[in-house]
C-alpha positions, 0 to 999 in steps of 0.5 A: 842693077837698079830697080825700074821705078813702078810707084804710080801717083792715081792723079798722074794715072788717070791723066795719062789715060785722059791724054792718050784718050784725047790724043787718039780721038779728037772729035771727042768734045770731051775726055774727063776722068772722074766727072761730078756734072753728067747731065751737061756734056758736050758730045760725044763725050768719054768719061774715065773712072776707077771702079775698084783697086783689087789688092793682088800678089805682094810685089816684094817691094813693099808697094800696094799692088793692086788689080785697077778697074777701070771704066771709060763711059762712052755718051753720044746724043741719042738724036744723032743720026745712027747714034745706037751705031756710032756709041758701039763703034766709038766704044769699040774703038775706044777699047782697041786703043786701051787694049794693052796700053801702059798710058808711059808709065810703069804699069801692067798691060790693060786688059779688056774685061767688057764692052757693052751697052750701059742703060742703068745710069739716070744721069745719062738718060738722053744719052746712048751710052756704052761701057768700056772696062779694064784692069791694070796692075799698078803698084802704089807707094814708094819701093824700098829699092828706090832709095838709091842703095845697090841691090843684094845680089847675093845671099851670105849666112853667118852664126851667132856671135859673128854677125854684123859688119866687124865680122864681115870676113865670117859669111859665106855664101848660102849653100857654101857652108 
């Protein structure tokens, strides 16, 4: 039984994210994943980042399992008729849309962790701006089981000196000694 491929590519993740974002929103004037220019956006405007990879439980494939959090920054105009209204709403619907996706890739379930006002960011002063944070499981590297080979599906015990393959004849299954 072969093995789901569960390596994941950060630049292939976020742009899932991005995509799916886009997809879901189009009177978003701009979806972007990891922005350096905060000052100039068109609006309203949803900017992805990765706030932290918290490592997490050894999948037993060898990959780097780590816990993603992610934030999707969520800017209108503060001139905007209704703009304190309409940030919440998008932000919230934005959250409903992240809640339990997978982007199509080999990830965990996002989970919603907080939705919320986010006044602490000098570049987005002129903006009303709320916060929308997830976590996924991913798992980065290659898995040892992708090399193509049949997975064990059975467990078989020999004693020194007949091991390797010329005594092949000499296992038996575990528990049956």
């Amino acid at each position: 039984m072969p093995q789901p491929d569960t390596a994941l590519d950060l630049d292939r993740f976020f742009a899932a994210i991005v995509k799916s974002i886009w997809s879901a929103y189009p009177r978003l004037q701009l979806v972007e994943a990891f922005r350096t220019d905060r000052r100039n956006l068109a609006l309203p405007a949803c900017l992805i980042e990765l706030v932290e990879l918290e490592p997490t439980d050894n999948p037993g494939t060898e990959q780097l399992a780590v816990i993603a959090h992610i934030e999707a920054t969520v800017i209108v105009g503060f001139r905007d008729i209704g703009a304190k209204v309409q940030v919440a709403k998008l932000a919230a619907d934005i959250a409903h849309h992240a809640q339990g996706q997978r982007w199509g890739l080999p990830v965990e379930a996002a989970t919603i962790s907080a939705i919320a006002p986010r006044d602490f960011d000098p570049d987005l002063d002129q903006f009303e701006v709320w916060a929308v944070e997830w976590r996924q499981t991913i798992h980065i590297g290659k898995s040892i089981w992708d090399d193509g080979d049949p997975i064990p599906s059975e467990v078989l015990t020999s004693q020194v000196p007949n091991i390797g393959v010329p005594h092949a004849g000499d296992y038996a299954p575990v528990g049956g000694i």
